[in-house]
DSSP file (Angstrom, degrees, kcal/mol; ACC not computed):
  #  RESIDUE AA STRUCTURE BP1 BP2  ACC     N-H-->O    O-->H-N    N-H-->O    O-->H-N    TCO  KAPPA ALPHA  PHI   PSI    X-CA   Y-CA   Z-CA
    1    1 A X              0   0    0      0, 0.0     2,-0.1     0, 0.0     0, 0.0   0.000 360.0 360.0 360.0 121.4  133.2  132.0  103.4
    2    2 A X        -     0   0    0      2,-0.0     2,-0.3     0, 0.0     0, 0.0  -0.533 360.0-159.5 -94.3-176.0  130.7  133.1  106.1
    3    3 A X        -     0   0    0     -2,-0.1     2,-0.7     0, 0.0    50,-0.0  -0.965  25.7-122.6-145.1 131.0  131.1  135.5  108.7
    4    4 A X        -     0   0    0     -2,-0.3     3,-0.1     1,-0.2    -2,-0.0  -0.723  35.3-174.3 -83.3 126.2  129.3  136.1  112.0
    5    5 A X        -     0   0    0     -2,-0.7    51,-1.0     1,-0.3     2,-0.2   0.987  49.3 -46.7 -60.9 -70.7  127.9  140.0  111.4
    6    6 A X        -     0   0    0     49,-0.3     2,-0.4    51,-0.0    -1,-0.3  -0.879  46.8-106.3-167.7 167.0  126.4  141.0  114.7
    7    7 A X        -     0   0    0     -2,-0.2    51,-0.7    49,-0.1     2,-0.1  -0.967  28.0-141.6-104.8  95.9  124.1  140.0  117.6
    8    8 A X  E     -a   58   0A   0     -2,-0.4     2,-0.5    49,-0.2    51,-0.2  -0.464  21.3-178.4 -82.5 150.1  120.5  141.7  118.0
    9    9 A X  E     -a   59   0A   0     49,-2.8    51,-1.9    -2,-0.1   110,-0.0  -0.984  22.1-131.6-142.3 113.3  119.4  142.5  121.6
   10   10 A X        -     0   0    0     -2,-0.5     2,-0.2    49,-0.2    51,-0.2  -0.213  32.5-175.6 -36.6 149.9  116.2  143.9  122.4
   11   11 A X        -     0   0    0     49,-0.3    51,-0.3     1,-0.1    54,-0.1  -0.787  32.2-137.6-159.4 137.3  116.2  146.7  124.6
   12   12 A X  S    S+     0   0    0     -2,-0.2     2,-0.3     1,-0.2    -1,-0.1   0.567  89.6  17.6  -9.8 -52.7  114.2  149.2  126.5
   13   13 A X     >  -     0   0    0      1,-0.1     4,-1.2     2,-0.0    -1,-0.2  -0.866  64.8-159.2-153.8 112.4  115.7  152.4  126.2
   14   14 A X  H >> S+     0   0    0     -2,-0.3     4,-1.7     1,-0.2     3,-1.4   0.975  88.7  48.5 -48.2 -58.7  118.1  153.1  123.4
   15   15 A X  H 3> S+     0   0    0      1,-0.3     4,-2.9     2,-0.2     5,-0.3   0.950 112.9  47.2 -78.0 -27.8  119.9  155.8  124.4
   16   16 A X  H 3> S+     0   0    0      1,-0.2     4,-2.0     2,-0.2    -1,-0.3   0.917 116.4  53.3 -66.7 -16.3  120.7  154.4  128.1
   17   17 A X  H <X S+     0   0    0     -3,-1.4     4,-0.8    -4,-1.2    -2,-0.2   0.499 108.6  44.4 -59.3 -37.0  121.6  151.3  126.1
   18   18 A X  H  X S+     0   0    0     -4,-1.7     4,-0.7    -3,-0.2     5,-0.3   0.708 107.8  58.4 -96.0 -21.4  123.8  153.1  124.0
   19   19 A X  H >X>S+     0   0    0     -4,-2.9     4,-3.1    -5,-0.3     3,-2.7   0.982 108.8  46.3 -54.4 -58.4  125.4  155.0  126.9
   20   20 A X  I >X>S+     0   0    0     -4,-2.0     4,-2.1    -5,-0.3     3,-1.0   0.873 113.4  43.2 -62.5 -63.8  126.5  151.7  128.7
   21   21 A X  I 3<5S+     0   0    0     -4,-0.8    -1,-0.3     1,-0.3     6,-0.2   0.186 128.1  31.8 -96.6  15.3  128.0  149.7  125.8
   22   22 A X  I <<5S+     0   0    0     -3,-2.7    -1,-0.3    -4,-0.7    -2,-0.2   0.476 135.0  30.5-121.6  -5.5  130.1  153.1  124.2
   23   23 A X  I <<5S+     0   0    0     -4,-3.1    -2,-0.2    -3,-1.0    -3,-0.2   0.818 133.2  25.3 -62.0 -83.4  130.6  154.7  127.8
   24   24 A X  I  <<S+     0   0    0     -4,-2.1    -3,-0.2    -5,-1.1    -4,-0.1   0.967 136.8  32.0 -73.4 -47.0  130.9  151.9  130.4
   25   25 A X  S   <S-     0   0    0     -5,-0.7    -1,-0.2    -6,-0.2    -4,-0.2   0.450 100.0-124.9 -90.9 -15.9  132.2  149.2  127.7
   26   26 A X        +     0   0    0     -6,-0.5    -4,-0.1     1,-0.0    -5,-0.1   0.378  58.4 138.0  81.8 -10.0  134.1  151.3  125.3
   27   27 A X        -     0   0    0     -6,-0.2     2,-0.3    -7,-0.1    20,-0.1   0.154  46.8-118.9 -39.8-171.7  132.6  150.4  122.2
   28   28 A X        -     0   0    0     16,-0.2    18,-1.3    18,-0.1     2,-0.9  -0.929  17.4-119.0-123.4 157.4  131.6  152.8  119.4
   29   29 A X  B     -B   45   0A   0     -2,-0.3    16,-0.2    16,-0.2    -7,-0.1  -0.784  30.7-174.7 -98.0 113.9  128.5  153.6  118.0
   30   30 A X        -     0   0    0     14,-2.7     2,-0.4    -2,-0.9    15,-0.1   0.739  54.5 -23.8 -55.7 -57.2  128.5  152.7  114.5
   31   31 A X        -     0   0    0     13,-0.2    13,-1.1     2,-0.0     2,-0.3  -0.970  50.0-154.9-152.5-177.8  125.5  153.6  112.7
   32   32 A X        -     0   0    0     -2,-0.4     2,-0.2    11,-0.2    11,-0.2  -0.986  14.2-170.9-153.4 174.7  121.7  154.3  114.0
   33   33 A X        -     0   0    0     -2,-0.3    11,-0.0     9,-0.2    -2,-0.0  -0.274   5.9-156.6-139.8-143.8  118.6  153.8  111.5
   34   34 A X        -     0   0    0     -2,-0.2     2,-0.8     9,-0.0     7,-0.1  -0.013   8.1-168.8 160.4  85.1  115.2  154.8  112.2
   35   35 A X      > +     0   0    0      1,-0.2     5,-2.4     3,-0.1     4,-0.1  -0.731  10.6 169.8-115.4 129.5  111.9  153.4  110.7
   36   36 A X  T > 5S+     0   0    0     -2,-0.8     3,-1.9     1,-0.2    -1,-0.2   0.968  75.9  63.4 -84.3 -53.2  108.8  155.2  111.4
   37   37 A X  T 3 5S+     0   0    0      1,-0.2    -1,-0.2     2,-0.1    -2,-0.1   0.810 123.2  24.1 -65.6 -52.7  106.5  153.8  109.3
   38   38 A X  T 3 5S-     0   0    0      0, 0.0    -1,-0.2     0, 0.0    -2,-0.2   0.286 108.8-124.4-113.2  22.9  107.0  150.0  111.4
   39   39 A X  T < 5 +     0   0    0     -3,-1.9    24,-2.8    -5,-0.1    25,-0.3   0.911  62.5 139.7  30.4  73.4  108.4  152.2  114.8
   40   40 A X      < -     0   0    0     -5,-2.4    23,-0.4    22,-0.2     2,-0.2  -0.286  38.0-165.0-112.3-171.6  111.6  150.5  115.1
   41   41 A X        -     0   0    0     -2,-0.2    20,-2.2    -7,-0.1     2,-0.4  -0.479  10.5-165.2-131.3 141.7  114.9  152.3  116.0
   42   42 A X  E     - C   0  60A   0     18,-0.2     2,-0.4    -2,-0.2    18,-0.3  -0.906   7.5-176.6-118.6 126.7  118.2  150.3  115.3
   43   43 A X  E     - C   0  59A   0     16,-4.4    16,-4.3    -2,-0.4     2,-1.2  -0.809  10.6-156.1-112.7 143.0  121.6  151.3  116.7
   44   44 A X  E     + C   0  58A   0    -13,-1.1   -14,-2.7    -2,-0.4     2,-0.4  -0.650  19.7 168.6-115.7  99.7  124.8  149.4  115.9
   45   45 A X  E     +BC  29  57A   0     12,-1.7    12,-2.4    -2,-1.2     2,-0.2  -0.814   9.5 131.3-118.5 147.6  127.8  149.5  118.3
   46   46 A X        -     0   0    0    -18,-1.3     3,-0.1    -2,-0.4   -18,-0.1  -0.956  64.2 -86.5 165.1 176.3  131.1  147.5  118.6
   47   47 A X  S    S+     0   0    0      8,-0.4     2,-0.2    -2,-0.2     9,-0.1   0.911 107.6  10.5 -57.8 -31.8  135.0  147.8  119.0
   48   48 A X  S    S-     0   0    0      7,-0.2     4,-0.2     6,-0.1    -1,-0.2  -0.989  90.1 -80.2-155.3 144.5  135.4  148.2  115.4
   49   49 A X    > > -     0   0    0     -2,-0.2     3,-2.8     1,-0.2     5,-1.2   0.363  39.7-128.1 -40.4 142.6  133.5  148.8  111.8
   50   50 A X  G > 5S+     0   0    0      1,-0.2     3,-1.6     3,-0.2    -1,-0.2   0.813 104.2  78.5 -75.9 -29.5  132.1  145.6  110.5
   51   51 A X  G 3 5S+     0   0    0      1,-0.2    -1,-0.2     2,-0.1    -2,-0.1   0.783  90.1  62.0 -56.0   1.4  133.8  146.1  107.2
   52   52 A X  G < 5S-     0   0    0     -3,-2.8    -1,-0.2    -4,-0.2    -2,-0.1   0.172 123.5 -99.9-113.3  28.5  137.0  144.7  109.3
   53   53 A X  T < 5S+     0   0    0     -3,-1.6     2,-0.9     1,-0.2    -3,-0.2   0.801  80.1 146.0  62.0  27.6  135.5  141.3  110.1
   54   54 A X      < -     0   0    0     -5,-1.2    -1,-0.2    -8,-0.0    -2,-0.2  -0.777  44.5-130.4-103.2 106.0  134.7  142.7  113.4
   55   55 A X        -     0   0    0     -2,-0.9    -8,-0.4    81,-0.3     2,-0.3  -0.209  30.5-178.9 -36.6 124.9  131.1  141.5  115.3
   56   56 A X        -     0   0    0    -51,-1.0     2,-0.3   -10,-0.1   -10,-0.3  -0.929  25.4-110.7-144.6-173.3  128.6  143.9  116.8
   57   57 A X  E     - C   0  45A   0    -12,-2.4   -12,-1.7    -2,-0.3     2,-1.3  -0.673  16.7-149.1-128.9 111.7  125.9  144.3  118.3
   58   58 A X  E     -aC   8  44A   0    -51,-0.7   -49,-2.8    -2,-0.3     2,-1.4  -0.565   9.6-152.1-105.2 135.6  122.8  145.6  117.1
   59   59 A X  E     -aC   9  43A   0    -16,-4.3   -16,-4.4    -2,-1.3     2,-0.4  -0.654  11.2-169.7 -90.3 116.4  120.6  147.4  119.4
   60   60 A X  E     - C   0  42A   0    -51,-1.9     2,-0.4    -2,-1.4   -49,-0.3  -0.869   6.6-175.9-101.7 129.4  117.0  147.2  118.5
   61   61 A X        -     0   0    0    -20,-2.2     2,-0.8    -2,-0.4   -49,-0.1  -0.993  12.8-158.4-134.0 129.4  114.5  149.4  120.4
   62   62 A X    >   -     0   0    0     -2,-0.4     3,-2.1   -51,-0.3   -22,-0.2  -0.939  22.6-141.0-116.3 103.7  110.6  148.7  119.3
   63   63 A X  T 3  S+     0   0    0    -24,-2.8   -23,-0.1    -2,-0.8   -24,-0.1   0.405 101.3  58.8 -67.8  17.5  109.2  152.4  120.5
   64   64 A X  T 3  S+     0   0    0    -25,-0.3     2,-0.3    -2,-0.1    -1,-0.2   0.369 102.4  65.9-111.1   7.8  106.0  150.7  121.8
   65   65 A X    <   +     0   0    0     -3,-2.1    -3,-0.2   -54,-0.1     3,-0.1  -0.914  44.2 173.6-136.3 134.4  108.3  148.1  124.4
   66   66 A X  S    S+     0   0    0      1,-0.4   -54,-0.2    -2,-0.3     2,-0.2   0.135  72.1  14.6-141.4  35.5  110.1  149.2  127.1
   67   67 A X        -     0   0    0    -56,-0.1    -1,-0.4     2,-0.0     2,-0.4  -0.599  60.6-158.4 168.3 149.3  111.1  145.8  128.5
   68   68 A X        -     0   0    0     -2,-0.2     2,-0.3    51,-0.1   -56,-0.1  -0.835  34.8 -98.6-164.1 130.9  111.1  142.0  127.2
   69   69 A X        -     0   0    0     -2,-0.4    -2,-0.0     1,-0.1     3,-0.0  -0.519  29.6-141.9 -51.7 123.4  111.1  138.6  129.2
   70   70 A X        -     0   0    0     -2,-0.3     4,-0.2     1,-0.1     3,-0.1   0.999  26.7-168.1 -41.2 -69.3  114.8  137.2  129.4
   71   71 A X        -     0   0    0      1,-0.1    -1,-0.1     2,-0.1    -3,-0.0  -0.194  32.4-109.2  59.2-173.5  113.9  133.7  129.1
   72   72 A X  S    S+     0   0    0      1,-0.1    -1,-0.1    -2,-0.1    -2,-0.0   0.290  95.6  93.7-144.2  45.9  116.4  131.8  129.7
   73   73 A X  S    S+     0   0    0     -3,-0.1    -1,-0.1     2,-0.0    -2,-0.1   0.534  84.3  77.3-109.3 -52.4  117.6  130.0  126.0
   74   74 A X        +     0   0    0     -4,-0.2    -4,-0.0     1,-0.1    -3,-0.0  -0.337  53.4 165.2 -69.3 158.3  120.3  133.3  125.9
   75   75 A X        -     0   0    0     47,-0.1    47,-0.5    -3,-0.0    -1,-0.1   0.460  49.9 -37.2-138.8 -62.6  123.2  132.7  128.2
   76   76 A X        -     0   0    0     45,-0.1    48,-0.4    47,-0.1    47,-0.1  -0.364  26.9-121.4-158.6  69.6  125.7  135.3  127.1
   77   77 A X  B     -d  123   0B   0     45,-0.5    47,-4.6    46,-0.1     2,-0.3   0.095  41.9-150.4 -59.3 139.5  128.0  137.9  124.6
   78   78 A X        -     0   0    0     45,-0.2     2,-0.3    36,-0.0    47,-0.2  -0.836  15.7-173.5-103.1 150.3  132.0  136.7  125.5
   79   79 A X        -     0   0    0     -2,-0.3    47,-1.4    45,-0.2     2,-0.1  -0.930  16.5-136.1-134.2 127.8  134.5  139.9  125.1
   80   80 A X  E     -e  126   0B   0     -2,-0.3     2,-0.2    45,-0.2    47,-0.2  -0.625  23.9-175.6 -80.5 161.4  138.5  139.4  125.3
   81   81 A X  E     -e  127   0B   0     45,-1.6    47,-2.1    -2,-0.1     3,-0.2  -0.784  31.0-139.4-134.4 165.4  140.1  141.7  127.2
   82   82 A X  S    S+     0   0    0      1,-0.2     2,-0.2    -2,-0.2    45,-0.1   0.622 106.2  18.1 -99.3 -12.8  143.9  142.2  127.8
   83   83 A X     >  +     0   0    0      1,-0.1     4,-2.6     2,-0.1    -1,-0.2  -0.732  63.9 174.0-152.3  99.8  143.2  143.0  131.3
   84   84 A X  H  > S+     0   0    0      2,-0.2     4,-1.3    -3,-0.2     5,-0.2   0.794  80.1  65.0 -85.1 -26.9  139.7  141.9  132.6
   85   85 A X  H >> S+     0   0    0      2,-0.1     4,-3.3     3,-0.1     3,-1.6   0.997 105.9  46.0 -46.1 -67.7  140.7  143.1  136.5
   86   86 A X  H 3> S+     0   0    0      1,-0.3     4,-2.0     2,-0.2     3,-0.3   0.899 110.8  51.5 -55.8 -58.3  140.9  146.6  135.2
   87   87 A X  H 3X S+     0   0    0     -4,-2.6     4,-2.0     2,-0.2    -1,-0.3   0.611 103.4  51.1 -59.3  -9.0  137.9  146.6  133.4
   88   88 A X  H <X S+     0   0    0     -3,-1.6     4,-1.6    -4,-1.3    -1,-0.2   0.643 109.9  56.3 -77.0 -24.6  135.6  145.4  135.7
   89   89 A X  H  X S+     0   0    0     -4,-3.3     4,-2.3    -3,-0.3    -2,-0.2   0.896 110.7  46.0 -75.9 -13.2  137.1  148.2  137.8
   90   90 A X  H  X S+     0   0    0     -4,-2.0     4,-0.9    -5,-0.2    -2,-0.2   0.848 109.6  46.7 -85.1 -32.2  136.3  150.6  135.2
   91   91 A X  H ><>S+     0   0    0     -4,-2.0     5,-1.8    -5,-0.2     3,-1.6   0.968 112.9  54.6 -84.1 -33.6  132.8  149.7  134.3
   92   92 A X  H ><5S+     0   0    0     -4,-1.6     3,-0.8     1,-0.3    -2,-0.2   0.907 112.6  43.7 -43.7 -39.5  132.0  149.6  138.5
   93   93 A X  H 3<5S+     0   0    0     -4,-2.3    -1,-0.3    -5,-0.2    -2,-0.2   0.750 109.8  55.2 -83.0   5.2  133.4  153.2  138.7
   94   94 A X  T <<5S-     0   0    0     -3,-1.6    -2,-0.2    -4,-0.9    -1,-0.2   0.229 129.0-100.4 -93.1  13.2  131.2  154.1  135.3
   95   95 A X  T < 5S+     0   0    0     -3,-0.8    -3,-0.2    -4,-0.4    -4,-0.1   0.697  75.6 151.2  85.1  -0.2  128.0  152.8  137.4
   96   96 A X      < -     0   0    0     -5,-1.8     2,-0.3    -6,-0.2    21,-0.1   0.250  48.5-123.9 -55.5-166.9  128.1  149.3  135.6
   97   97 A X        -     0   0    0     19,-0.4    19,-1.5     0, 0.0     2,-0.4  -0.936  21.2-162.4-147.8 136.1  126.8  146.1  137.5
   98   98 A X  E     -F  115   0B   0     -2,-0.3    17,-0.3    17,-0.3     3,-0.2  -1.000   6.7-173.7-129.5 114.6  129.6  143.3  137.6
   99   99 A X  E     +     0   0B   0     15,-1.2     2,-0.3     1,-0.4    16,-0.2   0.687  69.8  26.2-106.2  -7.2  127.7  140.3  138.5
  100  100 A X  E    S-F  114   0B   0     14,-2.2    14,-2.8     0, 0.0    -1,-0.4  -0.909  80.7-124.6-149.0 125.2  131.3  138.1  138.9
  101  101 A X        -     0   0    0     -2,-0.3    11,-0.1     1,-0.2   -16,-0.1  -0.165  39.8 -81.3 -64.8 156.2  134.4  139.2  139.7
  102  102 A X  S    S+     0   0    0    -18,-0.2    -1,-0.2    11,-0.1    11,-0.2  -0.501  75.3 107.8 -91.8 155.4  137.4  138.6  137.7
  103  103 A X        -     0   0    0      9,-2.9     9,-0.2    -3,-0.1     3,-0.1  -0.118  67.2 -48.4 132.2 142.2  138.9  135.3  138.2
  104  104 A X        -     0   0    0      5,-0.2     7,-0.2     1,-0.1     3,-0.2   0.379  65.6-117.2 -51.9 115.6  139.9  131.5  137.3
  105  105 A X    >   -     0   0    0      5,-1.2     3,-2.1     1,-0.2    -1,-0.1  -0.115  46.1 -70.6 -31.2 130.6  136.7  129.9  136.1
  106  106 A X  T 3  S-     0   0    0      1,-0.3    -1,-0.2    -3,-0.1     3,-0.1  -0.104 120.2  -2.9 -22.7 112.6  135.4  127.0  138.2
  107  107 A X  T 3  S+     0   0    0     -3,-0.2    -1,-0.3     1,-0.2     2,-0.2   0.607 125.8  78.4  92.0  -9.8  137.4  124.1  137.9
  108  108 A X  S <  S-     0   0    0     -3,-2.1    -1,-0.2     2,-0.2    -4,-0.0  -0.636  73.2-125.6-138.1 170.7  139.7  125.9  135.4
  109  109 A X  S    S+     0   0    0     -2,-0.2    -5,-0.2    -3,-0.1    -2,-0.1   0.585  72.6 100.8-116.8   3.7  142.4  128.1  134.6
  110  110 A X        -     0   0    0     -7,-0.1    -5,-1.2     1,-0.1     2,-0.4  -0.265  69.4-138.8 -57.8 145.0  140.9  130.7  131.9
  111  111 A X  E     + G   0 127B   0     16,-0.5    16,-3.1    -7,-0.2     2,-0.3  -0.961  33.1 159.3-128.0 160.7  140.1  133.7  134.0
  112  112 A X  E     - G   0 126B   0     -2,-0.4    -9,-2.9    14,-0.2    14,-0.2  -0.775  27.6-154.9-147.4-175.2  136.8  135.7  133.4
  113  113 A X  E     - G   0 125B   0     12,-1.9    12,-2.6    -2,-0.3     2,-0.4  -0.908  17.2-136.3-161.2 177.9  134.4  138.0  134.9
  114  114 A X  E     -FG 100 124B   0    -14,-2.8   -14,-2.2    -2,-0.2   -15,-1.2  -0.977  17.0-171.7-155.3 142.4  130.5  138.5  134.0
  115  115 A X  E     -FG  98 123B   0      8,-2.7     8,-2.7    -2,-0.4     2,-0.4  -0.863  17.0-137.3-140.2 145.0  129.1  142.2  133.7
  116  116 A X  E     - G   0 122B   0    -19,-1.5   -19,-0.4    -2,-0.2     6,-0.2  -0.990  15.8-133.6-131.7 124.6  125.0  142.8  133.2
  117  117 A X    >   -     0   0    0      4,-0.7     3,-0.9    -2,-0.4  -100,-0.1  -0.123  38.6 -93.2 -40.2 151.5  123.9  145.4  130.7
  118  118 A X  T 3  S+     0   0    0      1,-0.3     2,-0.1     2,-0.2  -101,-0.0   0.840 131.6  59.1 -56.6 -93.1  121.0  148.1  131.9
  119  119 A X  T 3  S-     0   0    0      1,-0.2    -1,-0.3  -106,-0.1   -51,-0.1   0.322 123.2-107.5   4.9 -55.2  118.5  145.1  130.1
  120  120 A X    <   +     0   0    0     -3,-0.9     2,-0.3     1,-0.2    -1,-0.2   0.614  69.0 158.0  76.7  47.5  119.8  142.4  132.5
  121  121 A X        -     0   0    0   -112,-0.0    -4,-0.7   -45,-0.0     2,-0.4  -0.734  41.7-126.3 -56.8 127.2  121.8  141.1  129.3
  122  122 A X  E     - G   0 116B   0    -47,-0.5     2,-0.5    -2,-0.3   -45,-0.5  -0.640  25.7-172.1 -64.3 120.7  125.2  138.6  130.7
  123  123 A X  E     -dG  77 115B   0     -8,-2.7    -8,-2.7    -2,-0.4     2,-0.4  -0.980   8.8-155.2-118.2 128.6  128.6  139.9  129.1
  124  124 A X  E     - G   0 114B   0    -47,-4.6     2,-0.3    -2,-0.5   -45,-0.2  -0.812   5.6-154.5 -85.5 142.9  131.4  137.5  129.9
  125  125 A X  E     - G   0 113B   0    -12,-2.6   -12,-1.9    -2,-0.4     2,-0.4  -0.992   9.8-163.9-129.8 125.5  134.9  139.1  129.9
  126  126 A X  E     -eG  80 112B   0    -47,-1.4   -45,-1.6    -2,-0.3     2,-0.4  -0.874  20.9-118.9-120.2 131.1  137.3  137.0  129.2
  127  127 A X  E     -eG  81 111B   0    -16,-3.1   -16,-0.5    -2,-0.4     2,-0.2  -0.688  29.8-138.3 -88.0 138.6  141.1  137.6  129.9
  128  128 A X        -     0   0    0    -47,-2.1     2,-0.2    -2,-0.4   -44,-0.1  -0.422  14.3-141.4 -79.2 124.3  143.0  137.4  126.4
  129  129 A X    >   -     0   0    0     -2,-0.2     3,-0.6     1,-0.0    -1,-0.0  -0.773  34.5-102.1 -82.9 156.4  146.8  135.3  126.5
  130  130 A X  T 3  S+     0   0    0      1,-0.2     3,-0.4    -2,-0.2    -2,-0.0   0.345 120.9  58.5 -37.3  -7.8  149.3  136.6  124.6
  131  131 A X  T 3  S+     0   0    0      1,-0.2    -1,-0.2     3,-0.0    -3,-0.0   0.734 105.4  52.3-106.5 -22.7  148.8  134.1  121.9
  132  132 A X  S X  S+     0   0    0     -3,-0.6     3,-0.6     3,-0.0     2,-0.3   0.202  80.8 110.8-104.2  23.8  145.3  135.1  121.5
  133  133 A X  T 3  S+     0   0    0     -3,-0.4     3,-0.1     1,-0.2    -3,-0.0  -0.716  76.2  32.0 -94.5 148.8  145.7  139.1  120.9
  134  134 A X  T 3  S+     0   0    0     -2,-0.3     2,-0.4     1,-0.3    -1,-0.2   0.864  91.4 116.8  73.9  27.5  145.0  140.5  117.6
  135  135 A X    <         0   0    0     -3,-0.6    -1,-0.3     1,-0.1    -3,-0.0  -0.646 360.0 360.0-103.3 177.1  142.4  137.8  117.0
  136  136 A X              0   0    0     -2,-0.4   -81,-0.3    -3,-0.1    -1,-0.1   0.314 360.0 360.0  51.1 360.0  139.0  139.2  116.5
């Protein structure tokens, strides 16, 4: 059976990178690597070890780059939440950028919000029903 591991994201600056998404987002940070020799760093943050079937994110910082073209191919990381009001109010007082306010999707009745990483990376936060907690 496969499994999605994790998501690599370029980034600029590790450690402010690692601030927002175990600070502002609540994650943990998981492991961090180093390779000197091809001047890499990688750090690996998410809600919960990947040994539980749980996705995360690896942050890749290449120490000779300190910013990357979007492009425009990526669109987004999704996160449930149980309460996506309250978290947008928590990463806005942690200094986050909340680039959509929670609330019913265009046309729809799913309610979301969209949050921008220090990178200008999209996170959609998506509020969770009961039927769909304890998935992921």
């Amino acid at each position: 059976m496969a499994q999605l591991l994790h998501t690599m994201l370029r980034v600029g600056d590790l450690e402010r990178s690692i601030a927002f998404y175990t600070q502002v987002m609540g994650m943990k940070l998981l492991r961090k690597s180093e390779n000197s020799e091809y001047k890499y760093t990688l750090a690996f943050v998410g809600y919960d070890e990947e040994s539980t079937g749980s996705a995360v994110i690896e942050l890749t910082y290449n120490w000779d780059t300190d910013s990357y073209d979007m492009g425009n191919a990526f669109g987004h990381i999704a996160i449930g939440e149980e309460d996506i009001y309250a978290r947008c109010d928590a990463i806005a007082s942690a200094g986050g950028k909340v680039t959509r306010p929670a609330g019913p999707v265009a046309g729809g009745s799913t309610e979301i919000a969209f949050v921008e990483d220090p990178d200008g990376y999209k996170i959609e936060l998506i509020q969770m029903s009961s039927s769909q907690k304890g998935l992921g």
